[in-house]
N, C-alpha and C positions, 0 to 999 in steps of 0.2 A: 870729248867735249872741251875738255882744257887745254886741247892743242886751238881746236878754236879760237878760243878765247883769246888764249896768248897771242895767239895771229893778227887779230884784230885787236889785239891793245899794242902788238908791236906795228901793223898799220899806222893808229895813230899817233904811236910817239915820233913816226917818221913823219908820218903828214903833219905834227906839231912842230918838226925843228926845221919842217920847208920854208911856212910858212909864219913862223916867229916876228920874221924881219917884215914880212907882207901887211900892206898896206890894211885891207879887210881882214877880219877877225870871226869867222862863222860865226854864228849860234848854234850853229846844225851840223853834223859831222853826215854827210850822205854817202851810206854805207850803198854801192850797186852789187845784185846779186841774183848771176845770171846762172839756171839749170836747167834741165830736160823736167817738166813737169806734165808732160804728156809726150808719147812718141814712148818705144822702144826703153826708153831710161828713165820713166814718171816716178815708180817706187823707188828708186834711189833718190832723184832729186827731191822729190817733197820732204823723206828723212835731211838729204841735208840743206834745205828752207826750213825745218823745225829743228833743225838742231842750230843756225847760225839763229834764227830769232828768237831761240834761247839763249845766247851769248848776247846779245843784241840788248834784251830786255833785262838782264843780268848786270851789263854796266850801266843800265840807264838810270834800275835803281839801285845802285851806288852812285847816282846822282850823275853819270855820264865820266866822260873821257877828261881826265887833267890836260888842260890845254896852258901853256903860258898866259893868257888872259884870264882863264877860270876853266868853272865844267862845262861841259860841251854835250850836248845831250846824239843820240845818233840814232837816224832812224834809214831803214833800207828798202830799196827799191827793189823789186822784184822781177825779173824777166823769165819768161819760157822760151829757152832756144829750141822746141820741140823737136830737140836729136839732130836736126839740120845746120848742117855748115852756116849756110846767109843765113839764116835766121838769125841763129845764135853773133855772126858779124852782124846785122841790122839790129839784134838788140845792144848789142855793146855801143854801139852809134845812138840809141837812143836813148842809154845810161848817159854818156858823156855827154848831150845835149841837155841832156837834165840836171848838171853840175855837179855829176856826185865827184867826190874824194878818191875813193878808193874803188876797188871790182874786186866782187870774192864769186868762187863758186862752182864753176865745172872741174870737173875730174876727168872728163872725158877726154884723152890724149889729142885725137885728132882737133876734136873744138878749143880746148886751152892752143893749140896751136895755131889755128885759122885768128881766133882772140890775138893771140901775143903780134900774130903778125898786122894785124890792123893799129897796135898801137906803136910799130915805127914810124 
């Protein structure tokens, strides 16, 4: 659970020194968080959606994410790539439409790879 954590407090301290200089200042830190919650991988993914929105709810109350402006509260978006390749690319297109910050979440080698390759 503390690798977690740390993951997503070292997300934001980098999404913090992106965006220091930038114009807009969230209020909302939008954490995207895509897994197999049905399909072939459901009991893995559901343990890690309750394990990150345990991390999740953990900084929130310590009052959210030290931002250069202030705290920043963070809340996360959920997708089911239900084990499938497009899926899991159509939901990372449907996170980034939705403004989030960051993408945490598959383990699964081949989908963390179909993912990475959508974001060059």
């Amino acid at each position: 659970m503390s690798k977690k954590l740390c993951a997503l407090l070292l997300l934001a301290c980098l999404f913090g020194t992106s965006v220091a200089m930038a114009a807009p200042q969230p209020k909302e830190f939008k954490l995207g968080f895509i897994t197999s919650l049905s399909g072939q991988f459901a009991a893995v993914g559901e343990t890690q959606r309750k394990g990150t929105q345990l991390a999740v709810d953990q900084v929130n109350a310590r009052g959210g994410l030290n931002m250069p402006w202030g705290k920043v509260k963070v809340s996360m978006l959920v997708k089911d790539d239900e084990a499938k390749l497009d899926v899991g690319v159509r939901r990372y297109r449907e996170l980034v439409s939705a403004g989030i910050h960051a993408v945490v979440g598959t383990t699964w080698n081949p989908m963390a790879g179909a993912i990475n390759e959508e974001t060059k």
